[in-house]
C-alpha positions in Angstrom: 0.0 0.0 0.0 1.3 3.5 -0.9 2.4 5.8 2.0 0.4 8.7 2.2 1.4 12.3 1.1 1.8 14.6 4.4 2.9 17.6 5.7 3.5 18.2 9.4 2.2 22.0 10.5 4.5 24.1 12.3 4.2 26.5 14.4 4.5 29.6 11.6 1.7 27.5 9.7 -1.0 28.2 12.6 0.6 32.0 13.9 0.1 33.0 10.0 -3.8 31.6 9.8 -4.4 33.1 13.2 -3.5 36.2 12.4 -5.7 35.7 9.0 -8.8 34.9 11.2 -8.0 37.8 13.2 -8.3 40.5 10.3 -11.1 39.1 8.8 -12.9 38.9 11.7 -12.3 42.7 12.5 -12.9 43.9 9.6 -16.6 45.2 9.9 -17.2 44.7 5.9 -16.7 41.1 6.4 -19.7 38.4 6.4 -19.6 37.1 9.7 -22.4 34.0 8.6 -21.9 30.8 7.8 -21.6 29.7 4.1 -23.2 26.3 4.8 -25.9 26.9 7.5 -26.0 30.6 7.1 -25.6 30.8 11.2 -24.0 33.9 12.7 -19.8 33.1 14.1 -18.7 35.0 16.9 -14.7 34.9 17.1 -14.2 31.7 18.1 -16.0 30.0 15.2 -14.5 32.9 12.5 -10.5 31.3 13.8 -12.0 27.9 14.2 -13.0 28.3 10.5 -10.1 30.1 8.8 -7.3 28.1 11.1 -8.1 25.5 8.0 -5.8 28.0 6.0 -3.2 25.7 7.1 -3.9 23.2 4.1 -3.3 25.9 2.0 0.1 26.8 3.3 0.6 23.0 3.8 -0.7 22.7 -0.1 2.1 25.7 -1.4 5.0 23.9 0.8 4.1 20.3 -0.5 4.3 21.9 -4.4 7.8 23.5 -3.8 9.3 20.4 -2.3 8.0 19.0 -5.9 9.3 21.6 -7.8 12.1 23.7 -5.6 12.5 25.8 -8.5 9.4 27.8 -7.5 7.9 29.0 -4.9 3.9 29.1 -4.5 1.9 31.6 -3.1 -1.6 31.9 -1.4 -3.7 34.6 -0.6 -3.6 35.9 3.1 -4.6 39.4 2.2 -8.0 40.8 3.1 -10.0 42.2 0.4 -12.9 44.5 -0.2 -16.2 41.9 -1.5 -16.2 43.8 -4.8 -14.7 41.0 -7.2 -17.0 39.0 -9.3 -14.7 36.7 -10.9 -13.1 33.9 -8.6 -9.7 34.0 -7.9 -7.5 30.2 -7.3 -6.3 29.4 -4.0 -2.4 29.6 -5.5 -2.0 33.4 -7.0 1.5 34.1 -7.2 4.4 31.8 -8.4 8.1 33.3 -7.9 10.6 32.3 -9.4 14.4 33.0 -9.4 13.5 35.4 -6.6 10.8 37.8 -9.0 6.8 36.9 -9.4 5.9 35.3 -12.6 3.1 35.6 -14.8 -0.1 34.5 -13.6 -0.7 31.0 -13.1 -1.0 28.2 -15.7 -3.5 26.3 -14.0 -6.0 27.3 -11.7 -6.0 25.6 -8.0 -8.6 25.3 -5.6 -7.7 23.4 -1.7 -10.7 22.1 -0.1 -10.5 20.7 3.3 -12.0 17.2 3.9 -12.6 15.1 7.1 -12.4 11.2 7.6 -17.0 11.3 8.4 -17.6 12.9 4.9 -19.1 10.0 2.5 -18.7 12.7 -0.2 -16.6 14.7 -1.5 -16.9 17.5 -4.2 -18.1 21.5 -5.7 -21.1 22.9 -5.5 -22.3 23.0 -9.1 -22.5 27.4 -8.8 -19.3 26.9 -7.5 -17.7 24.8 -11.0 -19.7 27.6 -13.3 -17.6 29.9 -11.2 -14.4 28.5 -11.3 -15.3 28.2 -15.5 -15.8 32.0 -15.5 -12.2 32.5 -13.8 -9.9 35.8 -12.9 -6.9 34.5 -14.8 -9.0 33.5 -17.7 -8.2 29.8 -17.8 -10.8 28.4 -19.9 -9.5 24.4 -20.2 -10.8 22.7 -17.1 -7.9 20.0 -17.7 -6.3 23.1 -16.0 -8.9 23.6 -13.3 -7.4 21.4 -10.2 -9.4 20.5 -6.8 -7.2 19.5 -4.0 -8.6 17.7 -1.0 -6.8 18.0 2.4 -7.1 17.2 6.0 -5.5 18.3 9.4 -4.8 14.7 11.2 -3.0 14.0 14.3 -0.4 11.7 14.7 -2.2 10.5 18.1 -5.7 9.9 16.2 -8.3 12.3 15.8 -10.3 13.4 18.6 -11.2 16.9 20.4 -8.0 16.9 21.1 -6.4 17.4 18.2 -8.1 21.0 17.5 -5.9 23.3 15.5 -7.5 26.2 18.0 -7.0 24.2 20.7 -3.4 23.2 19.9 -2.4 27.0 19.5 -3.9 28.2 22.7 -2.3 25.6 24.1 1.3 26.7 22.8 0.3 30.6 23.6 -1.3 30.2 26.9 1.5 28.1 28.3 0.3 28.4 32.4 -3.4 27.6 31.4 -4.1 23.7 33.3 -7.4 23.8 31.2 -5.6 23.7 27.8 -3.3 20.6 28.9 -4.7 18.1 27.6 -4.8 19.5 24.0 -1.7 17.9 21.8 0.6 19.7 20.4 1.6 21.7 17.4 4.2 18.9 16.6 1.2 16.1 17.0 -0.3 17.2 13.9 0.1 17.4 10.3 -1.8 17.9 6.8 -2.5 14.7 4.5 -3.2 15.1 0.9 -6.3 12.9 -0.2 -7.6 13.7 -3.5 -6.2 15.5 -6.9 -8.3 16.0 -9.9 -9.2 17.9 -12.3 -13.3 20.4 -13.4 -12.7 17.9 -16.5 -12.5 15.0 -14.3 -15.2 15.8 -11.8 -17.9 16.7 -15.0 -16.9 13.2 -16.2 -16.8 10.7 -12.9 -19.2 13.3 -10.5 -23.0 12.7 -9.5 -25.2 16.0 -9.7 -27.3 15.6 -6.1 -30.5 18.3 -6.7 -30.9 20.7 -4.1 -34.3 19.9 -1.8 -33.3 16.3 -2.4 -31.6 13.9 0.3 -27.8 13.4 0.5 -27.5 9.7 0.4 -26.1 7.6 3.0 -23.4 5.7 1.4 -23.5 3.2 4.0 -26.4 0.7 1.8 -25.5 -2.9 3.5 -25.0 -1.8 7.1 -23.3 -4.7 9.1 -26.1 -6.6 11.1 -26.0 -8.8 14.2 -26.0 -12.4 14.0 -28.8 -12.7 16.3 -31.1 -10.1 14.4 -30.2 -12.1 11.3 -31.8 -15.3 13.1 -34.8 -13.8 13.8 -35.4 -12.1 10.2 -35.1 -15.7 8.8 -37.5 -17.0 11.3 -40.0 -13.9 10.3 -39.8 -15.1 6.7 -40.1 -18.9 7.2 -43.8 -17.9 9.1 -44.3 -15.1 6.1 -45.0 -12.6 8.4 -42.9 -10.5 6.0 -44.0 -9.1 2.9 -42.1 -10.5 -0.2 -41.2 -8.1 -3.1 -41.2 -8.4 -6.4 -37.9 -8.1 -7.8 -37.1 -7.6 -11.8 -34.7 -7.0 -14.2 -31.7 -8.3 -11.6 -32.1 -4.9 -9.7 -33.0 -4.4 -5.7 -36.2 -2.2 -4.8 -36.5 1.5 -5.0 -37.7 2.0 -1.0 -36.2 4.5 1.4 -35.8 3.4 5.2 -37.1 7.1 6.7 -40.5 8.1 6.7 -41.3 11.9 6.4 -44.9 12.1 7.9 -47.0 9.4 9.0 -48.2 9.0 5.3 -45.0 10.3 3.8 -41.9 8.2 2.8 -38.1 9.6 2.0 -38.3 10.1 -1.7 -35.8 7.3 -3.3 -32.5 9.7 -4.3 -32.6 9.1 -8.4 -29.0 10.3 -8.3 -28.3 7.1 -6.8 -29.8 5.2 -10.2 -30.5 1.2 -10.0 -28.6 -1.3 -7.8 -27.9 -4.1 -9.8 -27.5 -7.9 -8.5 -26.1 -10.7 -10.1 -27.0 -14.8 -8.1 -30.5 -15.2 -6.9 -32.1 -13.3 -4.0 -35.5 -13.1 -2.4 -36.4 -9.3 -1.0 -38.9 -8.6 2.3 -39.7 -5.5 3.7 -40.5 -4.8 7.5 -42.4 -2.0 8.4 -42.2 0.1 11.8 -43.5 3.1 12.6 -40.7 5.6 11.5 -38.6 3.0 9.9 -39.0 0.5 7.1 -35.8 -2.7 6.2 -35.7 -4.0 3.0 -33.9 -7.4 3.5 -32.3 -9.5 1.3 -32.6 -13.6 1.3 -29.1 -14.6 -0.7 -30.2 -17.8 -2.6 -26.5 -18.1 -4.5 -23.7 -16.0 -3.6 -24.5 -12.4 -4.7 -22.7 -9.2 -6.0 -24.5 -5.9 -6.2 -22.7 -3.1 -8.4 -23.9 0.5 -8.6 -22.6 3.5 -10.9 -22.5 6.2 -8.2 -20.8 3.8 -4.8 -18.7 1.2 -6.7 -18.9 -2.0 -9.0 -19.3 -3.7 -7.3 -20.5 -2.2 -3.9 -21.5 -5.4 -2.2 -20.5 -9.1 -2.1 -22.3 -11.6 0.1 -22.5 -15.3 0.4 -25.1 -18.0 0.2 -27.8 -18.3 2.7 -26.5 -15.0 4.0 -29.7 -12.0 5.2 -28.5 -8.9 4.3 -30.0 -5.0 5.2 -30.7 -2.5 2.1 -30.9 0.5 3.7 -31.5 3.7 1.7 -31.8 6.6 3.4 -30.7 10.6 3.7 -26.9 11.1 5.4 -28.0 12.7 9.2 -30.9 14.4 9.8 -31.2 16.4 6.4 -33.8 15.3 4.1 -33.8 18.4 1.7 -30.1 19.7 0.9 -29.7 23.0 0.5 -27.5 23.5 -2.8 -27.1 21.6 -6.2 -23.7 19.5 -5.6 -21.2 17.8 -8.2 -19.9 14.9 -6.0 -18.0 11.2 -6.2 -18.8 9.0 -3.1 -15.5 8.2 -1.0 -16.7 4.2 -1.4 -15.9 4.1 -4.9 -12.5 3.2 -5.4 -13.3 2.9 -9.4 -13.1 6.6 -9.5 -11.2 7.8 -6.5 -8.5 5.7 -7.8 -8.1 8.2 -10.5 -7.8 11.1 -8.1 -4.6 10.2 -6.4 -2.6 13.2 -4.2 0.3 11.8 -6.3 -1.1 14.1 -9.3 0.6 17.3 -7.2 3.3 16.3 -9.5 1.2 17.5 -12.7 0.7 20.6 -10.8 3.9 21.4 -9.2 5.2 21.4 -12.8 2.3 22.3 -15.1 2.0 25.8 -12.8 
């Protein structure tokens, strides 16, 4: 397996975002909401927020080690919200100690967590990026980078970048002790690829529809398995009619008490290869859609993976379909690829920094 691509944070790397945070923050021009939930920060959440500058720098300092001829630059200036273009990430490139022209490609560094089943744009924000400041029109020049701050100790509350710095600052503080430290954590690169790449492999999820959980064949108890099987040996289940070699189109949540989840068409048809028998069981705010394997099975599915589940004879397996959290209605049109499919990540390897590095 291939070592992953890191860079470990130093102290500069956090002093340089915090200041960041800092100006923004104080700068009364500057939207103080949330670009997600549209909540009001105070200053905690603003530095909380723009400490995640770090991949950036971490981004610029992984690129030169590439390419030591040139040095990459990111924005940490505050400016006015008159710009309607959209500007990369990486704006300056200097080399042999003078600025060069403006970049060749343009970069954008998105920070991604270990919990997200998704990854990707908004679709406003790819038209954006299309309509660029530099002009660059190919989107085989248009590069997403996807980055995470980890801790060599394991993630946990712990690990906070704000947490870690107040820490370091407020040296005599007993409550900040049992934060790690600034040398604890570090920046791993997960995903490179291209606008050209993510209109090609992507999955437009509407806005006011669900985001899927990609979790489809959660793993089930032994014991609950036993008493499925015993519920469809005395038919108390009802049977479904399965065609075509593809599994039901039936969400697990229920809306209203006449109102089901609406099945996510994004997700298209699962489609099974061996012989199965499907049940449903109905509560009252949950329905299971299980799965009798007559043969050894395989289910493949264009958006989570071909295939994205195998399972043996005789085995009872869960089909759950159902919206990621509590959100049933999302509130932007996305362009994403689900983490489970290796078919497509595979092709978005952080080892394509090297196509930047020198392409910039």
């Amino acid at each position: 397996m291939t070592p992953p691509i890191i860079y470990k944070i130093c102290l500069d790397d956090i002093e340089k975002s915090w200041k960041f945070a800092l100006e923004y923050y104080l700068d009364e021009s500057k939207p103080i909401k949330d670009r997600t939930n549209f909540q009001k920060r105070g200053l905690g959440g603003i530095i909380d927020s723009f400490l995640n500058k770090i991949i950036e720098i971490a981004v610029c300092k992984k690129l030169h080690e590439i390419n030591p001829k040139k040095i990459f630059e990111t924005d940490f200036d505050i400016h006015p919200l008159t710009k309607k273009k959209t500007e990369p990430d990486i704006i300056n490139i200097v080399e042999k100690n003078r600025k060069s022209s403006e970049p060749k490609i343009y970069v954008e560094i998105k920070n991604s967590a270990d919990a997200d089943d998704w990854f990707g744009p908004k679709a406003s924000e790819l038209e954006s990026i299309k309509k660029n400041v530099f002009e660059i029109d190919s989107t085989k020049k248009m590069y997403y980078i996807y980055c995470e701050i980890k801790d060599r100790h394991g993630q946990s509350r712990k690990s906070s970048p704000l947490g870690v710095w107040l820490k370091h600052k407020l040296k005599q503080d007993p409550n900040l002790k049992k934060f790690h430290n600034v040398k604890d954590l570090f920046v791993q690169f997960n995903y490179v690829f291209t606008v050209e790449d993510i209109d090609d492999f992507g999955t437009t999820l509407e806005k006011g529809t669900p985001l899927p959980d990609t979790d489809v064949f959660p793993e089930v108890k032994e014991r609950t398995k036993k008493q499925i099987r015993k519920k469809i040996g005395e038919n108390s289940l009802d049977k479904i009619n399965l065609t075509n070699g593809l599994l039901p189109k039936i969400t697990a949540s229920r809306l209203s008490k006449r109102k089901w989840l609406p099945y996510p068409n994004a997700l298209g048809n699962f489609k099974f290869k061996g012989k199965i028998e499907a049940y449903v069981e109905k509560h009252s705010t949950v329905r299971n859609c299980w799965l009798k394997c007559l043969t050894d099975v395989t289910v493949s599915n264009d958006v989570l993976g071909k295939p994205c589940g195998f399972f043996q004879k005789d085995d009872v397996v869960k089909f759950v379909v159902k919206q990621k959290g509590e959100i049933t209605k999302k509130n932007s049109t996305d362009r994403f690829v689900a983490k489970c499919n290796q078919q497509i990540t595979n092709k978005f390897k952080p080892c394509r920094l090297n196509e930047i590095a020198k392409s910039i």
